[in-house]
Residue, then its C-alpha position, 0 to 999 in steps of 0.5 A: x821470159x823473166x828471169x824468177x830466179x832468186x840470187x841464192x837460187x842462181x847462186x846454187x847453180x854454179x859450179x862449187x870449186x872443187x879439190x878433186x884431182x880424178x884420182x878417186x881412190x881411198x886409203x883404207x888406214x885414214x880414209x882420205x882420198x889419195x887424190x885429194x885428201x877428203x873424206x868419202x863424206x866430204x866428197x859426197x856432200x861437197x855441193x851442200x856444204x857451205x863456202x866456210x866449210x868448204x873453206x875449212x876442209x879446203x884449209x886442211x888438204x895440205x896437211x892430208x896429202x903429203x902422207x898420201x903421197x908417200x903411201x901411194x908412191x909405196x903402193x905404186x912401186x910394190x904393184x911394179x915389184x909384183x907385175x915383174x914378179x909374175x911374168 
């Protein structure tokens, strides 16, 4: 059986790089992801965007994840201050 599969088409079902870390949890001050830094709109049109927007978006995680890192590290260590607080 051929293959009538145009090359955009073929194209369409490889797999998208993606940034995500499976962390999947959101900060609810800049609404960026903690593991990856996108936005819950940017995670789920992520396949339909094109290559330079995804490039785009690509370009500014670095920027977006170093505050992440710090508020998630501060909501780590208040859950560990809070779970010896009940015992």
């Amino acid at each position: 059986m051929a293959n009538d599969m145009t090359p955009e088409e073929i194209a369409a079902l490889e797999p998208v790089e993606s940034p995500c870390m499976l962390i999947c949890a959101m900060d609810r001050d800049s609404g960026h992801c903690f593991g990856c830094g996108r936005t819950t709109d940017e995670i789920a049109y992520w396949g339909l965007r094109t290559k330079d927007e995804r490039d785009a978006i690509m370009a500014e995680l670095p920027a977006r994840l170093p505050p992440l890192k710090v508020k998630l590290e501060e909501r780590r260590a208040k859950r560990r201050v809070n779970r010896r607080n009940r015992g």
